[in-house]
Each structure stands twice: as structure tokens, then as C-alpha cells.
N, C-alpha and C positions, 0 to 999 in steps of 0.2 A: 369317655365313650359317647358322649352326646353331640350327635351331628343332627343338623337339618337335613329335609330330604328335597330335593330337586322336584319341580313343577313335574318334567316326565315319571321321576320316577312314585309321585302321588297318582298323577293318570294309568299308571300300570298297575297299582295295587290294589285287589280284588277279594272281597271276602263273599263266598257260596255258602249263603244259609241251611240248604239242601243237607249239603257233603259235611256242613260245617268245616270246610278247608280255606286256608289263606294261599292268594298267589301274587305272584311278583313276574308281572308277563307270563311267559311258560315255566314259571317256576313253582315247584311248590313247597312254600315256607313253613316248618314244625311251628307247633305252639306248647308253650307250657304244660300244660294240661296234658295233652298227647305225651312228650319226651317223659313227663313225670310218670303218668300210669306205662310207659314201655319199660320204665327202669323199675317196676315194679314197686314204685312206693305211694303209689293209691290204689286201695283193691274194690273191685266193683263186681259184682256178680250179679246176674240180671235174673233177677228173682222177682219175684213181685212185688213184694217189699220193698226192694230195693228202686223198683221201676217206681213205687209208689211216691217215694221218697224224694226221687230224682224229679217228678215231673210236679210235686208243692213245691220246690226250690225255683223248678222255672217258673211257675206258674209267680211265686213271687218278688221274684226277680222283674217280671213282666209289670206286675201292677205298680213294685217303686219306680218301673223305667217312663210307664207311661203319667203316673203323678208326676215325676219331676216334669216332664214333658207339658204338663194342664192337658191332658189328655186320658184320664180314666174317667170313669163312668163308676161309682165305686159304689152302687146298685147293683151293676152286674156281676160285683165279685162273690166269689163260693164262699161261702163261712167262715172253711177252714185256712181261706186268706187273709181275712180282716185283720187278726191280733197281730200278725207278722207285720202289714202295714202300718197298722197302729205305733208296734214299736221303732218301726221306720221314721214315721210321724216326728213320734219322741227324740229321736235323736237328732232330728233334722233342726227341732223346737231349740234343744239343750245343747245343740254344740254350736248353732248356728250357720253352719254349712251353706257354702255355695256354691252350686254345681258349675263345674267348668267344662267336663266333659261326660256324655253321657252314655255308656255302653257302644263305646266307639272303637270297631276292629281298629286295629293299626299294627307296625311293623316296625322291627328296629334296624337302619339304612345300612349299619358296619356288620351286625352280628347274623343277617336275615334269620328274623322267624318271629313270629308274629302273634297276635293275641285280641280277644276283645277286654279291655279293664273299665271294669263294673263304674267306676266314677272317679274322677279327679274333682277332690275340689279346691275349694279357697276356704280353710281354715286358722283364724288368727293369723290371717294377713299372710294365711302360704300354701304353695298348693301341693295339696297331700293325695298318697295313692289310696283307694278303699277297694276292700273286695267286700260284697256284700253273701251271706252265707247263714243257713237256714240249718245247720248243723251245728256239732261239737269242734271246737281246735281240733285240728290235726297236724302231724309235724309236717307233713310237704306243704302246708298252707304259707309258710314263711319263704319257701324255694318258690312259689308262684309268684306272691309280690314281688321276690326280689327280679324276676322275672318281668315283672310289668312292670316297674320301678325305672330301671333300664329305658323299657319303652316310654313312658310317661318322659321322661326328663328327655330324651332326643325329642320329642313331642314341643317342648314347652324352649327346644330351641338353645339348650346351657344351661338351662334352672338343673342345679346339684343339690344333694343332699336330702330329698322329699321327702317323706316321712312316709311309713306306710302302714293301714292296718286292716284288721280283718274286723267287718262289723256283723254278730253274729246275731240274728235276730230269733225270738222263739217266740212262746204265747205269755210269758211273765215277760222279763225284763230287757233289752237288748246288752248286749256287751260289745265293746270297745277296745282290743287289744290292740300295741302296737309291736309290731315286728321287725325290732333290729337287723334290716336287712343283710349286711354284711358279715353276720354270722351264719346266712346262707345263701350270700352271692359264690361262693366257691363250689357249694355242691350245684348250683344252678349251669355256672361254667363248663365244670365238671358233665352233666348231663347233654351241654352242647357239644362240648369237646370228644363226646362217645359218638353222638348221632354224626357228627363229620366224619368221623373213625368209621362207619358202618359205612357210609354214603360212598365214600371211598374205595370202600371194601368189598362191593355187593357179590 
């Protein structure tokens, strides 16, 4: 499934921070995230807990995008940031990691639909998918990589087989999972194969 994408179709491909929507010219391309919460297997409820919880995720999401970057000011960050980066820190120290790509939208050229994946990097000599998360495992978390998985390898041009994991950060330790993706590339198919169904169907 791993194709390059053509000069035009890099210049046509757009991601709206706003909307948080991806497009493909006048097209507009699903993302994991989306298709996964429409089949009802993330539940969200906009509560204020919930909203509270949502926005330390981004918030530190933001401060590992702008360290890898050399770009925080880590003065500025709220308290209730620090341990999370910290354990960022750590991981980055212990596994040696090297970032190849940084919270970079992209799109997949055969299957269109689209995604931003939290880091790719260079792990013992191979480049691995990570999603970075501020929460507990949950089971769609394995349909997401396999998801971005897809993407990363047409990314990297033929590179098969990537490894992929969920790096879960909190205020004690981080953890490390890795997610056999191919025991949920079917239901991810599966999830694209329904939204064509609909789209066809409207």
C-alpha cells in the first residue's frame, strides 16, 4: 500500500488548524480520529472534566512539539505541565530517539484520508510510528496507529513493517507500549470501508 505522492498532489494537500479538517484540493479527506469516534468506539462528552482533560493533553502535546523543536521557553509552562515533560524527557534520555518527523498533518495518496502523527522516529536504527498520550490504553488506540502506520510508511516512500507505539505519559513514570498493528489493520479497513459505504450512499 505504500506509494509516493506526486509534487502536485503535496501542493494540493492542506490541513485547517481552525476546522481541524484535512483537504485534498476540494476534497475533504476523513482522519482516524474522526471515523473512529463516528463508529462509536471513543466516547467524549463535553463536560468539564472532560474539556479539562482534553486541553493538559494538548497543552502537552504542545510543549513536547515545541522542545523537540529547541523552541520552549519551559519558564513559561503551568506546573501542571512540567512532570509530563519531564517524563518526555526520560524517554527521549532511555530510548534514545530521534525525531524524523514532527507532528506533521499528512495524507495517504491510494486510501485518501488523512492525519497529523505525533512523531516518527529513528529507533535502533528504524523509524518507528509513536503517538504521544496523557491518558490510560484504550482499545481504539491500536486502530489509530494502525492508521497512521499506513500513513508513516507511504511517507518514508516503501519503508514496511514500522513498528508502532503508544507513549503514555503521566506524573510518575511514562510507559511504552507497542501495538501489533495488524491485529487492528482490519478493523481500521473495516471503518474506511463503512465511511465509503455512507459517502456513496448519502
Amino acid at each position: 500500500m505504500s506509494q509516493c505522492r506526486s509534487r502536485s498532489e503535496i501542493d494540493m494537500f492542506r490541513f485547517d488548524e481552525i476546522t481541524h479538517t484535512y483537504w485534498l484540493g476540494e476534497r475533504r479527506l476523513p482522519s482516524p480520529t474522526g471515523l473512529i469516534k463516528a463508529a462509536g468506539l471513543y466516547q467524549y462528552e463535553d463536560t468539564p472534566q472532560q474539556i479539562w482533560y482534553r486541553d493538559r493533553g494538548s497543552a502537552v502535546h504542545k510543549a513536547c512539539e515545541l522542545f523537540d523543536k529547541n523552541d520552549l521557553d519551559e519558564s513559561t509552562l503551568d506546573p501542571e505541565i512540567v512532570p509530563y515533560l519531564e517524563q518526555y524527557k526520560a524517554f527521549l534520555k532511555v530510548s534514545g530517539a530521534q525525531v524524523l518527523r514532527n507532528e506533521e498533518p499528512a495524507y495517504h495518496p491510494t486510501l485518501m484520508y488523512a492525519g497529523t502523527i505525533d512523531r516518527i522516529y529513528l529507533m535502533n536504527g528504524r523509524p518507528v510510528v509513536v503517538d504521544i498520550k496523557t491518558g490510560t490504553p484504550e482499545p481504539w488506540h491500536g486502530i489509530q496507529l494502525a492508521a497512521y502506520k499506513l500513513i508513516a510508511e507511504s511517507l518514508e516512500c516503501g519503508t514496511q513493517a514500522m513498528k508502532c507505539y503508544g507513549l503514555y505519559l503521566g506524573k510518575g513514570e511514562y510507559r511504552l507500549i507497542e501495538y501489533k498493528t495488524r491485529e487492528h489493520l482490519p478493523s481500521w479497513m473495516a471503518l474506511l470501508t463503512l465511511h465509503a459505504w455512507k459517502e456513496n450512499h448519502k
